[in-house]
C-alpha positions in Angstrom: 100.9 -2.5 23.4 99.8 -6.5 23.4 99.2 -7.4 26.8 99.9 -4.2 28.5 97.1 -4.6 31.8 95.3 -1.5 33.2 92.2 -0.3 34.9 89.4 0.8 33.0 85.8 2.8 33.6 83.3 1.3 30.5 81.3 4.1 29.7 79.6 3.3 26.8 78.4 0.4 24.9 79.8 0.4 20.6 77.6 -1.5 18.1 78.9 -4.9 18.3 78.1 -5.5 21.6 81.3 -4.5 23.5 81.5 -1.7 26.3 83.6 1.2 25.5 86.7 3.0 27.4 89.2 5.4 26.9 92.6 5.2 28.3 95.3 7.5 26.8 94.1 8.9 24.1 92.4 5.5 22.9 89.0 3.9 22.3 89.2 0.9 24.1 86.9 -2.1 23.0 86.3 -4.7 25.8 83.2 -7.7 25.3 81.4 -9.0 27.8 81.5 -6.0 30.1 78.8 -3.0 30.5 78.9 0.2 30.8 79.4 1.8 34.6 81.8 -1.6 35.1 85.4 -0.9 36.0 87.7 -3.8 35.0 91.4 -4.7 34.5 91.6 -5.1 30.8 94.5 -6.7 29.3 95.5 -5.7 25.1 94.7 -8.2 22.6 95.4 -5.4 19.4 95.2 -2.3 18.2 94.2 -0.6 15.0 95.4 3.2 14.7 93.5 5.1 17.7 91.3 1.9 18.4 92.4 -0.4 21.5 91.3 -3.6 21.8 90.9 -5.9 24.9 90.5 -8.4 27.3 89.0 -8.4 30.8 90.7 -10.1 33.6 89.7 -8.9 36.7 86.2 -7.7 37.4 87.1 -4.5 39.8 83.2 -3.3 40.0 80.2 -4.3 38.6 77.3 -3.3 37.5 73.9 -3.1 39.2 72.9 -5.0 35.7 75.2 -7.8 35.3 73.7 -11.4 35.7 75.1 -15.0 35.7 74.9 -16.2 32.1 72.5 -18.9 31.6 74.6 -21.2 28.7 77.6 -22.7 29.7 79.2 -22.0 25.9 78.9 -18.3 26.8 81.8 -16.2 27.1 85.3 -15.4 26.1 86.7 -18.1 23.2 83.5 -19.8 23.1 80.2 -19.9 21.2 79.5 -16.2 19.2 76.1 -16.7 18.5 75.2 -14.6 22.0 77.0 -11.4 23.5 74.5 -10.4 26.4 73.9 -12.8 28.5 75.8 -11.1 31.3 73.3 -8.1 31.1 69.9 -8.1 32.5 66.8 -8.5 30.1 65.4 -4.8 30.3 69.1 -3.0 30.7 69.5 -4.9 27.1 66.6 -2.8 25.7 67.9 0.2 26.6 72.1 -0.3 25.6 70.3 -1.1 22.0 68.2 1.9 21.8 71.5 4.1 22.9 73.4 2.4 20.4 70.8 2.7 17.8 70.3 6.6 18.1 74.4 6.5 18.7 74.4 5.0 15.2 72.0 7.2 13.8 73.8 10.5 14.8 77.4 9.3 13.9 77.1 7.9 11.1 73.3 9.5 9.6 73.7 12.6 11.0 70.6 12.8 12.7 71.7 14.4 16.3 68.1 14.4 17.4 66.6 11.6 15.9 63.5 10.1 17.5 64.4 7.1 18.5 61.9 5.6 20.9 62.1 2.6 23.3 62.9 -1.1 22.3 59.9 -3.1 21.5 60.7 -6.2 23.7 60.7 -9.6 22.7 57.4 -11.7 24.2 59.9 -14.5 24.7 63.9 -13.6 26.0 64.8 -17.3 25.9 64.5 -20.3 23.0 62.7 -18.1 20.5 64.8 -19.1 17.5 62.6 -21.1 15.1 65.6 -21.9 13.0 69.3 -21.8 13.4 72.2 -23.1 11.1 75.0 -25.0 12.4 78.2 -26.4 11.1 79.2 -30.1 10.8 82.6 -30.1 12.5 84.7 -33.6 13.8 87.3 -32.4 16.3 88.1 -36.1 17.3 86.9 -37.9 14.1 83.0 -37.8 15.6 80.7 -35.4 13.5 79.5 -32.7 15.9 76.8 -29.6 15.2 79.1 -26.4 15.9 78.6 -22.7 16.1 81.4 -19.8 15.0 83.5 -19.4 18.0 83.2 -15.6 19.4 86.7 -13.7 18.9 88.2 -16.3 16.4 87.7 -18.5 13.3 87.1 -21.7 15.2 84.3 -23.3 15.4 82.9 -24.5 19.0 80.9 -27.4 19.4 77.3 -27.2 20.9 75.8 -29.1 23.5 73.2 -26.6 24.7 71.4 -23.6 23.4 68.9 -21.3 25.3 68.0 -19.2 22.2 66.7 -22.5 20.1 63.1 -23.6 20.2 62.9 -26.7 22.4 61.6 -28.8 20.1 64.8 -28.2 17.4 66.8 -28.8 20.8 65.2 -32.3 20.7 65.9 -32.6 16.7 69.2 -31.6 17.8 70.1 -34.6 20.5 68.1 -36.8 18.4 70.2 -36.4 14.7 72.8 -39.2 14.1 75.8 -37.3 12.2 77.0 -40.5 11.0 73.9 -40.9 8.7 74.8 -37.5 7.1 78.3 -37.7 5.6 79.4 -35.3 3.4 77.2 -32.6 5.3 79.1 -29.3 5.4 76.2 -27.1 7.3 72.8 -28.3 8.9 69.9 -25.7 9.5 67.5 -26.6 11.8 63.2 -25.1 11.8 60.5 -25.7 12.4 57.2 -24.0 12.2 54.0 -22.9 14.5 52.9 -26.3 16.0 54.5 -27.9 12.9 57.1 -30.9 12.0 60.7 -29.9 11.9 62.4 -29.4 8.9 66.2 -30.2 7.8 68.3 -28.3 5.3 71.4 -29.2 3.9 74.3 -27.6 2.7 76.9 -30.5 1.2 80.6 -30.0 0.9 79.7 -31.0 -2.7 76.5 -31.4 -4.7 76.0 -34.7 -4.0 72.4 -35.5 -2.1 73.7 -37.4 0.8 72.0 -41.1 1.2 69.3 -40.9 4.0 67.2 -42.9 5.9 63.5 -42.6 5.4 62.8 -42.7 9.5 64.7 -39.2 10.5 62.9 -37.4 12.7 62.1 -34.6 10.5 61.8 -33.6 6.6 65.1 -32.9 4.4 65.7 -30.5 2.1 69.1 -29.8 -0.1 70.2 -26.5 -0.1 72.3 -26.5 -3.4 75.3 -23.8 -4.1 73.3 -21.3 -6.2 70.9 -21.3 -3.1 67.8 -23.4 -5.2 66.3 -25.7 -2.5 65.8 -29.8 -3.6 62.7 -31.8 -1.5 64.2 -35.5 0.0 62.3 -36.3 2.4 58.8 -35.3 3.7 57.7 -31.1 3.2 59.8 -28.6 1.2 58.5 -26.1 3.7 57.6 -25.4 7.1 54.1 -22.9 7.8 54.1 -20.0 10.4 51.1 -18.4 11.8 51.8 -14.3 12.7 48.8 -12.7 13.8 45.8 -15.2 12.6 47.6 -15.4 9.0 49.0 -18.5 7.7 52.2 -18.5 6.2 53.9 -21.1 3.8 58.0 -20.6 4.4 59.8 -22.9 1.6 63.2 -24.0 2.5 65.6 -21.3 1.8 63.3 -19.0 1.8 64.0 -15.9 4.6 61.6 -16.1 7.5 63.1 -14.0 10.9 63.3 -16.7 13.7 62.0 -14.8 16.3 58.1 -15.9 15.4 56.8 -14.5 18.7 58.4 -11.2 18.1 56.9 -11.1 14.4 53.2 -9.3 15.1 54.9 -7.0 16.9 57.5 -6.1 14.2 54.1 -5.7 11.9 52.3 -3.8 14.1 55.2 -1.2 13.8 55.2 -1.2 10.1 51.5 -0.8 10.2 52.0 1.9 13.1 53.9 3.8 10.4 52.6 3.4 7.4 49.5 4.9 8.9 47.2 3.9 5.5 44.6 6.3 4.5 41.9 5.7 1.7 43.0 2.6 -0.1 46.4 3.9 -0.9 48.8 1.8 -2.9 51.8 0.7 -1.9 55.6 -0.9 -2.7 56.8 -4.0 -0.7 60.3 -3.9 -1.3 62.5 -7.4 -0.4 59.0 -8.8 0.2 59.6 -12.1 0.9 56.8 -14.6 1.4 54.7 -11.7 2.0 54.7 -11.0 5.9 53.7 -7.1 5.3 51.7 -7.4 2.6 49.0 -10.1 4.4 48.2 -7.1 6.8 48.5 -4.4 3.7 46.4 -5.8 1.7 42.7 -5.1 3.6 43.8 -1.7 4.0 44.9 -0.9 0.4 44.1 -0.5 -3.2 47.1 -2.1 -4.5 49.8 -3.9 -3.4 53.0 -4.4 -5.7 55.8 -6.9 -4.4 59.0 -7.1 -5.2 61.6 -10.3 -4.4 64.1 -11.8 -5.9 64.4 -15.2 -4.9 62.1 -17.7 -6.5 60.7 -20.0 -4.0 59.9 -16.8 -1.6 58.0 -15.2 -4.4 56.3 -18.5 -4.9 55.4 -18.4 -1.5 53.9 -15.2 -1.4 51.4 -15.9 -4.4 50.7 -18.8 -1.8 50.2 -17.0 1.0 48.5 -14.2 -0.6 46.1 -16.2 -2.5 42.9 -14.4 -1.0 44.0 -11.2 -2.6 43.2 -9.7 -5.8 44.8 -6.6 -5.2 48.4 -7.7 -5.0 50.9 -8.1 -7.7 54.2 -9.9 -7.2 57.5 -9.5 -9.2 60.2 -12.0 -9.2 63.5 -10.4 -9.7 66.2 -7.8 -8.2 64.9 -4.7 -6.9 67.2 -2.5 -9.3 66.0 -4.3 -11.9 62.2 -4.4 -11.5 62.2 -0.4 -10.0 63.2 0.7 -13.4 59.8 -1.5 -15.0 57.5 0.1 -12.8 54.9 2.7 -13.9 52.5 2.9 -11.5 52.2 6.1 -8.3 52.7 4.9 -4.9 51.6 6.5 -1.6 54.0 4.4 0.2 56.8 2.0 0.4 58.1 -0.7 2.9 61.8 -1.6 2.4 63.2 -4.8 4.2 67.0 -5.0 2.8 69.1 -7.5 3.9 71.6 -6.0 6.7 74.0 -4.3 4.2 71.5 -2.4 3.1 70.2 -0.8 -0.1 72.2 -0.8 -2.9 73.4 2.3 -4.7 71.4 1.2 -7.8 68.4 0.1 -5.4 68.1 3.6 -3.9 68.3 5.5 -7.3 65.7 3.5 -8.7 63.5 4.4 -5.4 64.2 7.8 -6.0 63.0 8.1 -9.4 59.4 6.9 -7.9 59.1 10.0 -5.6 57.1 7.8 -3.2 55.7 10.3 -0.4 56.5 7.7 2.8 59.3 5.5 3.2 58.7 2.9 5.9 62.6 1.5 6.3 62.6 -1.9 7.8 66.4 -2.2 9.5 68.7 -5.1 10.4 71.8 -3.4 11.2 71.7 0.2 12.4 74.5 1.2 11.0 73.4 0.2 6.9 70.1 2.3 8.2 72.3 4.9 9.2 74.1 4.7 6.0 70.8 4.9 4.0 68.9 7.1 6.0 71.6 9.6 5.3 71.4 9.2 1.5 67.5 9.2 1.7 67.9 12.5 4.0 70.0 14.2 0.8 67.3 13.5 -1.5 65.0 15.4 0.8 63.6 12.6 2.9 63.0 13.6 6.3 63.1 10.9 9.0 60.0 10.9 11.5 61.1 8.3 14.2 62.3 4.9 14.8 60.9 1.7 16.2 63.5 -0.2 17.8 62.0 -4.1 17.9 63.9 -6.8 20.2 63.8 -9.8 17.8 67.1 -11.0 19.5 67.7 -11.2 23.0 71.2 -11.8 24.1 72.7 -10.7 21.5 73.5 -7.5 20.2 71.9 -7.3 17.3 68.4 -4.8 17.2 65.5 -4.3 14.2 63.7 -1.2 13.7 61.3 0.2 12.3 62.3 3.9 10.3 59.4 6.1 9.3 60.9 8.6 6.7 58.7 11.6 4.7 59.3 13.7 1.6 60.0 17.6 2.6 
């Protein structure tokens, strides 16, 4: 019942990022505790055999448990982290149990090889770009992130996941010169200017001052990105390549973590004799710079314009890569040519129903399955396992500390 108090052991951790007890007969949910924690929990809800909760009294800790470092961290406030409170390296383990947790619940895979997190170089202000909200709670425009267990937002002072420097762009924006400003994304590239994009409550360009400490871009409602100011994009280098990143185009944030999440594509990949391979959801090209030397052809697929722009860019030394715009169901059923191998980087809900059919039909021999969410990899990994796909072993990869959220790398085999 609501508010009903008792004492509860937190055994395990749930995907999400809350710690997990049972007390009669239930699953209780309770955030910002850890597993081996006892605590006085207080009921918030409950949904059929699922409890969820509150803690109020800390009864005993765990050996793990630090003092969070942002003071908008915690219960009611910013959402953005939910690990804070748990030391760096017990962090890398909860996400590898909750991966193979994942993996056996909801893949079936009881036994899966999931091996240890890949950590990130940096724990702390490795974001190279994060979106806010424009919100005025008393009539003064304010940058806000989504408030943890509600629908409000909460506004943001400090933020030890940003880059420094977009902490500075932060401080340094004047609201009032952006009316009509509904969401503001903030990047900025390796030793680069930083970079503005809009997202208006309408279509109209807002009027801006030439002197802003950074370039603008306009985001419009069907996602196609308009130049204002200064650059349309921002450039990352990963691993001694250079790569252009247009605005709007999807880039992950964690740029120190990046040659470490390619190193595990490579890793399982494993190219032979200039095989060739399928980039699936390819982006600007990340993978297929470090494909490329090691293959005989490299197709691309992505679906959203300025990224595939940005790959021809970026993959300009190449003569061995082709690149199609479009939706992967759509171009899967154009393609004619035999693949050794394939790298798929959905987004996190995964491969559509039509997406997987069409990979089907290619028979590829190696899957290399690049994951945001562990449960859509789950999901898929089960409906690649039916169609007589094995699954080798994951790669967890840390691309966001303090948070729950974990990447990995799934190497999966025809029988």
């Amino acid at each position: 019942m609501p508010d009903e108090t008792f004492e509860l052991e937190l055994t395990d951790m749930a995907h999400g990022g809350s710690a997990i007890g049972r007390h009669s007969g239930q699953v209780v949910f309770v955030p910002y505790t850890i597993p081996g924690e006892r605590a006085l929990v207080r009921v918030t809800g409950e949904k059929g055999r699922v409890t969820f909760a509150e803690g109020v009294q800390l009864v005993e800790a765990s050996a793990d448990r630090v003092f969070p470092r942002c003071p908008h961290f915690g219960p009611g406030r910013c959402g953005r982290c939910q690990w804070q409170h748990i030391a760096y390296p017990a962090q890398l383990l909860l996400k590898q149990d909750v991966l193979a947790d994942q993996l056996a619940r909801i893949g079936g895979f009881d036994e899966a090889d999931v091996r240890p997190v890949k950590p990130s170089p940096l724990e702390w202000h490795y974001n190279h770009h994060m979106t806010f909200d424009v919100t005025t709670p008393d009539g003064t425009p304010r940058l806000a992130l989504p408030s943890a267990e509600t629908i409000r937002l909460v506004t943001i002072d400090e933020c030890f996941i940003l880059h420094p420097d977009l902490l500075a762009l932060k401080d340094a924006l004047d609201l009032n010169e952006l009316a009509g400003v509904e969401r503001i994304k903030l990047q900025i590239g390796t030793g680069g200017a930083p970079m503005l994009i809009l997202t208006m409550v309408n279509e109209d360009a807002p009027e801006l001052l030439a002197d802003l400490p950074a370039s603008v871009n306009l985001l419009l409602p069907d996602n196609e990105p308009v130049n204002l100011i200064g650059e349309s994009h921002v450039r990352y280098t990963v691993g001694g390549r250079n790569f252009r990143v247009t605005a709007g185009a999807f880039f992950r944030p964690n740029v120190s973590q990046l040659e470490g999440l390619v190193s595990a594509v490579m890793d399982a990949l494993d190219l032979g004799d200039s095989p060739a391979v399928l980039d699936l959801y390819a982006g600007v090209g990340l993978f297929a710079a470090f494909i490329a030397p090691r293959a005989r052809l490299v197709t691309l697929v992505e679906s959203y314009p300025p990224a595939a722009s940005d790959a021809d860019e970026n993959l300009a030394d190449f003569d061995n890569v082709d690149i199609f715009e479009g939706a992967v169901e759509d171009v899967l059923d154009a393609l004619d040519d035999r693949y050794d191998a394939a790298v798929l980087d959905p987004p996190p809900d995964g491969l559509s129903r039509a997406a997987l059919d069409g990979l089907l039909d290619l028979n590829v021999p190696r899957l290399v399955y690049v994951s945001a969410d562990p449960s859509t990899l789950a999901r898929d990994g089960k409906r690649l396992a039916a169609a007589g796909y094995r699954l080798l072993y994951v790669q967890p990869v840390d691309l966001t500390p303090q948070t729950y959220l974990v990447d990995a790398v799934a190497m999966f085999e025809r029988k």
